[in-house]
N, C-alpha and C positions, 0 to 999 in steps of 0.2 A: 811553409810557403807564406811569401810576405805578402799584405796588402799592395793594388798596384797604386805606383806612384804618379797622383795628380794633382795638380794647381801647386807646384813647387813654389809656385813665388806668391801665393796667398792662402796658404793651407787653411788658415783663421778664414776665410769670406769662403770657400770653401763649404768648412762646417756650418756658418749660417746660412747658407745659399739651404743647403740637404735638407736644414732641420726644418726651412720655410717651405717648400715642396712637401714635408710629411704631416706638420701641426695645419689645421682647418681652422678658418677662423669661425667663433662661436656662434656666429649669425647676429639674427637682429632681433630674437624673439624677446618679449616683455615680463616683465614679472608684474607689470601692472594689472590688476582686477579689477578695473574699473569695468571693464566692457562683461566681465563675472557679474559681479554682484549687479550690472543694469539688465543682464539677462532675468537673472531672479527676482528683479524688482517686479518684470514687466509679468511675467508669470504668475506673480501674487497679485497684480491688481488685475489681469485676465479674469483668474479664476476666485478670486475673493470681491467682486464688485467692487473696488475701489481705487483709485489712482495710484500711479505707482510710486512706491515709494521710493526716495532719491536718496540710494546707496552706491551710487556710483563716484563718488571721493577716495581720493587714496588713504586707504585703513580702514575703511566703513564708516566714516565718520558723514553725519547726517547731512545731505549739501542745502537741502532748503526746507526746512522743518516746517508741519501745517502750522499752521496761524495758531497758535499759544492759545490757551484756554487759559482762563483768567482762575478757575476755581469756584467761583461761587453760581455764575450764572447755568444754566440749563443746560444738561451734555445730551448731544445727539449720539444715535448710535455710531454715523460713519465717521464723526469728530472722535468718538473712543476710540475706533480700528485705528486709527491714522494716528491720532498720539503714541497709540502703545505701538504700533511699527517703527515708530519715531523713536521711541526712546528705550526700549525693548533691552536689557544686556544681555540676553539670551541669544536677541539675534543678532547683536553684534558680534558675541562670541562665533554664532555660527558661518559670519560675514571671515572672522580671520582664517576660520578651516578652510575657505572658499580661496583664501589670498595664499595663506600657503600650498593649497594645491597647486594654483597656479603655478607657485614656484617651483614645486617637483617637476612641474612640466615641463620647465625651463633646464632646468638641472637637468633631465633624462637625456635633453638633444645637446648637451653639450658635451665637447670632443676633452676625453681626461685629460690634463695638463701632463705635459713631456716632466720625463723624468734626465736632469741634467747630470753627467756623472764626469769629473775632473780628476785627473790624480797625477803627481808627480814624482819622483825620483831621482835623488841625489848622488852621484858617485861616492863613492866611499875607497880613498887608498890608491887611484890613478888618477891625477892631476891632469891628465889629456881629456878626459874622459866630459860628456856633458850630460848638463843632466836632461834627463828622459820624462818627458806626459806626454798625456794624451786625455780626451775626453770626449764624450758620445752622449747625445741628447735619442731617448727610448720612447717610445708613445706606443700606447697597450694599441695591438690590432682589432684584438678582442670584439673592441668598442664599434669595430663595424658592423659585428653580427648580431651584437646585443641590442644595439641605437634603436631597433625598431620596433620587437617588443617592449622594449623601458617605457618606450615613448606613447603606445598604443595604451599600455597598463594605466601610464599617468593621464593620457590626456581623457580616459574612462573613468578612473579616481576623479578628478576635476568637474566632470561632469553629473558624476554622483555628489561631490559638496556641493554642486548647485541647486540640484533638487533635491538637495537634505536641508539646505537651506530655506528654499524656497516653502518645502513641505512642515518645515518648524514655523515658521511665517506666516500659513494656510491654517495649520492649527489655531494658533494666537488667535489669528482675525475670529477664526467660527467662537472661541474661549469667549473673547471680550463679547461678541455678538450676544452669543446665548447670556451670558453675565449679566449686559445691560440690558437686556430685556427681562432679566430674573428681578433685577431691581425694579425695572418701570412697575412689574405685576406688583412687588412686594410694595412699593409706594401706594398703589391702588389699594392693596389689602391691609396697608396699615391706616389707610384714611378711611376706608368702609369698616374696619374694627373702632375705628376709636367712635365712626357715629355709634354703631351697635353700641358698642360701652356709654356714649351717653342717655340712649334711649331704656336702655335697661336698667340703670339708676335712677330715672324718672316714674320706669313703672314701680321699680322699689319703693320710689318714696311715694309713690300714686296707693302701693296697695299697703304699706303700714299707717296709710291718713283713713284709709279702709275701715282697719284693724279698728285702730281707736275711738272710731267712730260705732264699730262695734256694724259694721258692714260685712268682714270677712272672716278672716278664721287664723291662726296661727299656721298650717299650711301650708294656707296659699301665700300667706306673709313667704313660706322659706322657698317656694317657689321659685319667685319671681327674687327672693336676693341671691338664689344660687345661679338663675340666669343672670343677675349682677355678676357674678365672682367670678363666673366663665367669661364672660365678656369682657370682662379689665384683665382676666390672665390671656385672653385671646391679643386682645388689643396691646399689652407688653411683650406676646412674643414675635407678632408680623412686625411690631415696632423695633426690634431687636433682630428679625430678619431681614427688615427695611437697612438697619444701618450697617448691618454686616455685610449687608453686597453689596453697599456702597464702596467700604472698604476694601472688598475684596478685588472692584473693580478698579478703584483707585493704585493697587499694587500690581495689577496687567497693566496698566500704564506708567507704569515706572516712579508714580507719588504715593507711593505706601505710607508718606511721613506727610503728606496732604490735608488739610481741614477739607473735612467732609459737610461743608453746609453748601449741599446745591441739591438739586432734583436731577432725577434724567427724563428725556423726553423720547417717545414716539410710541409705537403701537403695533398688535400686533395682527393686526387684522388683514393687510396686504397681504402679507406672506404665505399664508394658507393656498392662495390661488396655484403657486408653481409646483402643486401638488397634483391639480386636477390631469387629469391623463396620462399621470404617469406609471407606466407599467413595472411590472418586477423586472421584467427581460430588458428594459431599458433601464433598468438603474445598472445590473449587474453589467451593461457594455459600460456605462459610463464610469463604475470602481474600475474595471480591469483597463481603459484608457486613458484616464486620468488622475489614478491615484501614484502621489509625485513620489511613496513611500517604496511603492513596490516598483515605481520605475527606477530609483534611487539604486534598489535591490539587486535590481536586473543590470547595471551600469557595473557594479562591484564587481558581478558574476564575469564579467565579461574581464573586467580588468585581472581578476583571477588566472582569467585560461590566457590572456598575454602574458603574467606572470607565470604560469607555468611554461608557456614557450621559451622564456628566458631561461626557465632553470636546463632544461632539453639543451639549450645552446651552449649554456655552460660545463656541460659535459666535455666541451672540445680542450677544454682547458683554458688557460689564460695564456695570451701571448704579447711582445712587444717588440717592435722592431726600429733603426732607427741609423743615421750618420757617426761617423768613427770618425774620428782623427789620431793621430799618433806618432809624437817624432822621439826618434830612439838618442841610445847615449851615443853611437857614432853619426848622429847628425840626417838620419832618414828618417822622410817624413812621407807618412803614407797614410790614405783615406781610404775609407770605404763602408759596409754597411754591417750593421751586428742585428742577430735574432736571438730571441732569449723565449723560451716554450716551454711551460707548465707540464711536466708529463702526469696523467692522471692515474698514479697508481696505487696512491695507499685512500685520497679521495675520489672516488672516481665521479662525485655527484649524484649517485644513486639516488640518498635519503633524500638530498632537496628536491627529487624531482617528485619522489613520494609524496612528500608534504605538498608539493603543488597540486599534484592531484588531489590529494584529500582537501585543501583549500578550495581549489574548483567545485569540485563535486558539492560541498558543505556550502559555498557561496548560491547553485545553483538552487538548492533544495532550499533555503533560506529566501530567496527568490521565489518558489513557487508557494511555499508557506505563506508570503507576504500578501500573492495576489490569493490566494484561500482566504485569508483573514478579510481580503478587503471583499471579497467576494460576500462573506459571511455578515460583517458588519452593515453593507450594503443594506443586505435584504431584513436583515433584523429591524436596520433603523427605518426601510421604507413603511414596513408595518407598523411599526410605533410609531413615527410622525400622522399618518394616516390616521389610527387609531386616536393618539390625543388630539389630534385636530378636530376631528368630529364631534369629540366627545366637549373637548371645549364649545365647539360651533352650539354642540343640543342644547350644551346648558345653559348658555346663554342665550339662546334663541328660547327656548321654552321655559325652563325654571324660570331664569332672573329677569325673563320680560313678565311670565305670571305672576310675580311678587311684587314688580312695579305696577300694576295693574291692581293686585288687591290696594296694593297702598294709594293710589288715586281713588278707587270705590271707598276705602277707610275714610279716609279724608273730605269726600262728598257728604259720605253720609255724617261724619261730625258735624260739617256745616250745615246739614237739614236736619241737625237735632235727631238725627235717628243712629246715632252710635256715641259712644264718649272717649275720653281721650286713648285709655286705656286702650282700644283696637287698632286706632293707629298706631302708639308706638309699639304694641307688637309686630304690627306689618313692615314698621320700620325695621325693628329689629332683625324679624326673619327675611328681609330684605337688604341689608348688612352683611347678614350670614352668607349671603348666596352670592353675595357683588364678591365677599371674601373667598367664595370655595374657586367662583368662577376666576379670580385674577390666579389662585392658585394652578388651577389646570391649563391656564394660558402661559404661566409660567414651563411646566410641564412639555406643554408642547411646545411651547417653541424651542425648548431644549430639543427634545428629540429633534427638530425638526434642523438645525444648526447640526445633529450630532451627523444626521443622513448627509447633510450636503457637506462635511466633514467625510463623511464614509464615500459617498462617491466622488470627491477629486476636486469641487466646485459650485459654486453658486449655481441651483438649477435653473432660476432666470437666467442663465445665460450657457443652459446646455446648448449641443449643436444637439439638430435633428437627430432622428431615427435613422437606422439606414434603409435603404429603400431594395 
């Protein structure tokens, strides 16, 4: 039975009349990540206290970079954060994951291109005879059942690059943070070592004038030079960890090949405060709310179980359907429609559905591992912030104010002649020591205390309430 015959006098406008009725146009959706990566900006400077930074350019490319730091002069901490967002290639790398998601996304809702098939036919041996084609443009039907898990799975991928982005970002900032502030202390501890170093070279040479004078003893001569020898090796290793995290911090900010002649500036004594009333139960709501890692986790999970939907619908087979045309060698010319159906019998799509599930289930579990971890980290790091915070506050509240204190009583009494020099500079000295142990344990905590607001999801200056 032949096709029935229609549009005898344009069989041609016919076939493209069919094939415009069955091809959808693509739509209008974007490949641009611009409006991506200004979500993630806005997120990092939410949750990292600081302005957003402006990656919203096409390709990630930096649109208004902070005000240049010159190199030598004084770096602040939020001047750190902001260059190394700036110039970062980690996160730029993580800006192009973000831009090709986008583009899967794009890719999922579009309708697959028709498939155009031509063929003709030449008589062979009857001179009456003419020659015969025909041709049919095919478009998979498929793609109508499929469109909507693709597109659920991608537009969940896409939004897991964003807080994987955003959460590589979040790290950075707490990195450089705790960084500069390791150097401010190690600045502080290499400038109270080098006093100590020169106070105990003074009492060296205070107690071998002793010696020869035939005042003291051989002893106490080695005494006070082996408190020399501690002191200069003390004073060349804070000096050496002074310039190491300079460097270290100069390479978070993308100038690893930088002259490192500047200091950094600030302190760390604000900080302490966003500690006070904060409970356990309130840290652990704010990791399982806003940590962007396991939210990241949980987006994948999800794009998993639309992937497996898709594989469930693939089961049905592949299909495609589409416009005929076709004029024969006695001159008939007839249209109509052709269907072409995948029969599913030696693959029936089993295994992939298998593997969807074991993907799902493995994205799930992976997912609640994330939020365990963050849960754990949480509470770890709220005790240790806690912990060296206080421990910094004692020591410096008691030790290294009673040390300044003998050493103003030293120093009184040399001027009323009732001490000599020798007690001062050992008050100096041991007053060195402690200015040194103390920048150390301020170092300390303010690690931890960067490592907590890293562990629950954000700057806790800028937690929301409790819930009520």
């Amino acid at each position: 039975m032949g096709f029935p015959r229609v549009c005898a006098r344009d069989p041609a406008g016919a076939l493209v009349l069919s094939a415009l009725l069955v091809v959808q146009a693509p739509g209008c959706a974007s490949t641009d990540a611009a409006r991506d990566h200004s979500e993630a900006a806005a997120l990092v400077g939410a949750r990292g206290g600081v302005p957003a930074p402006a990656w919203a350019t096409p390709g990630g490319a930096v649109e208004s970079a902070p005000a240049e730091w010159d190199g030598v002069s004084d770096l602040g901490e939020d001047q750190a954060v902001a260059l190394a967002l700036a110039h970062s290639p980690m996160i730029r790398a993580e800006l192009e994951r973000v831009s090709a998601a986008r583009a899967d996304l794009v890719q999922a809702g579009l309708l697959p291109n028709p498939m155009v098939n031509v063929s003709a036919l030449w008589p062979i041996g009857d001179p009456d005879a003419a020659t015969a084609w025909s041709a049919s443009a095919m478009e998979q039907l498929s793609w109508l059942w499929l469109r909507e898990p693709r597109t659920r799975a991608a537009s969940h991928r896409l939004r897991a690059a964003v807080l994987g982005v955003s959460d590589t970002a979040l790290g950075l900032v707490f990195e450089v943070r705790a960084t500069h502030a390791g150097v401010v202390s190690a600045q502080r501890a290499a400038t109270a070592a080098l006093d100590g170093a020169r106070s105990a070279s003074e009492l060296a040479r205070l107690a071998r004038a002793r010696l020869d004078a035939g005042e003291s003893t051989e002893p106490e001569l080695n005494r006070f030079l082996i408190e020399e020898a501690e002191a200069q090796a003390r004073r060349v290793r804070l000096a050496a960890e002074f310039e190491g995290g300079k460097r270290r911090l100069l390479g978070l900010l993308g100038r690893s090949g930088a002259d490192a002649a500047w200091d950094a500036v600030g302190g760390p004594a604000s900080r302490w405060s966003d500690l006070d009333g904060l409970a356990e139960e309130e840290v652990i709501g704010l990791a399982l709310r806003r940590r962007l890692d396991a939210a990241e986790a949980r987006a994948l999970a999800r794009a998993s179980g639309y992937m497996l939907d898709e594989a469930r619908l693939m089961r049905l087979g592949e299909a495609s359907a589409g416009p005929m045309f076709e004029r024969t060698e006695d001159r008939m010319e007839m249209a109509g429609v052709g269907l072409a159906v995948m029969v599913p019998i030696l693959d029936t799509g089993a295994a992939r559905v298998a593997r969807g599930r074991a993907d799902s289930r493995r994205m799930a579990l992976e997912a609640n591992e994330l939020a365990e971890r963050a849960v754990r980290e949480a509470r770890v790091g709220w005790h240790e912030a806690r912990a060296r915070a206080e421990a910094a506050e004692r020591y410096g509240s008691e030790i290294v104010r009673r040390r300044e204190q003998n050493l103003r009583i030293a120093e009184q009494s040399l001027e009323a002649g009732e001490a000599d020099l020798t007690e001062v500079l050992m008050a100096r000295l041991a007053l060195s020591q402690a200015r040194v142990e103390l920048a150390q344990m301020e170092a300390e905590a303010a690690e931890a205390f960067f490592g907590l607001e890293r562990a629950v999801g954000g700057r806790l200056a800028r937690r929301e309430p409790p819930a009520r």
